[in-house]
C-alpha angles and dihedrals in degrees: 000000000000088000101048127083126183132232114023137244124250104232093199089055104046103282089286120188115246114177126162113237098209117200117280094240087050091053091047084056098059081046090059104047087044088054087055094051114279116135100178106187117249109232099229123198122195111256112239100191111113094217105050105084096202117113099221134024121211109202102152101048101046092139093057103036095056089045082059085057100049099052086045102240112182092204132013126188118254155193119226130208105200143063115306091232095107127086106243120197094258139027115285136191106234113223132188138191114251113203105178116159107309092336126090130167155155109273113178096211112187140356112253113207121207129262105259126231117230090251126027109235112258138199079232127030131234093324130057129225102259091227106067098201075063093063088047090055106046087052092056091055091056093045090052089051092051085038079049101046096043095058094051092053093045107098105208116225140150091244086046107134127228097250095094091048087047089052090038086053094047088052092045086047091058095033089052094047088046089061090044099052093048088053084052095050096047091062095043094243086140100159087050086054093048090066085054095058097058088055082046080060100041093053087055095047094043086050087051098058094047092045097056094068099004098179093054106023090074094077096055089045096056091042086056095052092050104036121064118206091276088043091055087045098059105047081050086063097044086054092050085050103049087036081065097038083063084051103267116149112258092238093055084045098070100036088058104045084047086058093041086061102033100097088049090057087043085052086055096046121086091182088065100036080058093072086060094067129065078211094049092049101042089044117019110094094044094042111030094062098049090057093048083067102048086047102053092032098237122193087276105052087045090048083057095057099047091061077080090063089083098021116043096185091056109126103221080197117058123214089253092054095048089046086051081047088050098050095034090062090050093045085059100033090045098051093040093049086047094050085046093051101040087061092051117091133203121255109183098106095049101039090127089058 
């Protein structure tokens, strides 16, 4: 929100400011709905006036953008309106608009991941509690006061919308899996908890993608969970077929029936969900990888295992492995509670509201 002012300049006349003033009781509207669960993106254009130092200007959304301000919301999904050759704060879907003979639509065209800090930002700083049930724990404190903060904004009414329980049952799956990798621990059943870690991720990288356009990602989301890659296909193909039944050419069918299903198939990739956390593109390739085999149990996990045949006090998972575990778990835990709790406003001024 820091980078985002409302309203816009007029270059020919000096780059003066415009801005609407809408009514009080309009602006305690847009309050309302957000505090039920709406999250309506903000179309963002990039400010051209040399001495305004902020980086987009939102003259179409001031409602809702000053709604944002007033519940304090640190970010806010958008819509922007420029090349995407500059780096923005979080990770985008870049979209273009496709003109071809009579026929023009939307295509989401690639997945933008974010530029990436020298150093992820951590529950704990450069240097780990020695006791790892330590570092469980004090996860599980951060995610109740989220889980805390984000029922006392929440404003119950018949109309609410679903957003506030998605984010709720994000924050109650890692929780969950929190509790269950600690049991595991404690009993040093490292390797089952490994598996665990890697559903710990996914459910980051599946809440990303919602969070970024909360009131359209869902679809995709829910696609993804029903369709499998041939069942994608071939609704690919029906489209193309009923896209040439209206007279389209066979060639811009398909295109256009390809671009229709691309961010469902963005929505089933991991590869390409990876791009959407700090954590995903620093890690993914070294780490991802390595928990797909202790999930599915591969020749060289069970190798591991048979070393205990004849020693019964090997450790099939070294103290370095089990620190990376650790880490890794505050690097996921840390970034997903900070995307929750940035899109949760504060609703202390307006309680009455």
């Amino acid at each position: 929100m820091e980078l985002v002012r409302e309203g816009f300049y007029i270059p020919a006349r000096g780059f003066e400011y415009i801005c609407d003033r809408p009514p009080e009781d309009i602006i305690l509207g847009r309050i309302r709905q957000l505090r039920l669960g709406a999250r309506p993106p903000l179309h963002l254009y990039r400010n051209v006036n040399p001495s305004d130092f902020v980086r987009f200007l939102c003259p179409d959304d001031v409602v809702t953008c000053l709604a944002y301000r007033r519940l304090k919301f640190d970010a806010v999904p958008c819509i922007v309106f420029a090349p995407g050759n500059e780096p923005l704060p979080f990770s985008a879907f870049e979209t273009k608009a496709k003109i071809a003979s009579s026929a023009h639509y939307i295509e989401m065209t690639r997945v933008i991941a974010p530029p990436l800090p020298e150093l992820l930002e951590s529950s704990f700083g450069l240097t780990l509690p020695s006791v790892p049930l330590d570092v469980m724990k004090k996860l599980d404190e951060k995610l109740s006061v989220v889980m805390s903060r984000l029922k006392s904004f929440h404003s119950k009414h018949e109309t609410e919308m679903h957003y506030h329980h998605m984010l709720f049952s994000a924050l109650i799956r890692v929780k969950e899996t929190l509790d269950a990798v600690s049991l595991l621990v404690q009993n040093n059943l490292w390797y089952q908890a490994l598996a665990l870690l890697r559903v710990l991720y996914e459910i980051h990288l599946n809440f990303c993608f919602d969070w970024l356009q909360p009131e359209t990602n869902y679809k995709y989301l829910a696609a993804a969970a029903v369709f499998t890659h041939s069942d994608i296909a071939k609704h690919r193909l029906t489209a193309a077929q009923h896209y040439v039944a209206e007279g389209m050419g066979e060639k811009l069918a398909e295109e256009r029936a390809y671009s229709a299903w691309k961010p469902v198939s963005f929505a089933a990739s991991v590869v390409e969900k990876a791009k959407l956390s700090k954590v995903g593109v620093h890690y993914h390739e070294s780490i991802y990888d390595f928990l797909s085999q202790v999930s599915h149990q591969n020749f060289e996990i069970a190798s591991l295992h048979a070393n205990r045949f004849d020693d019964e006090t090997f450790s099939a998972v070294k103290e370095d492995v089990k620190e990376t575990y650790l880490r890794f778990a505050d690097l996921i835990v840390t970034e997903f509670l900070t995307y929750v709790d940035s899109d949760i406003g504060v609703a202390a001024e307006v309680a009455s509201i």
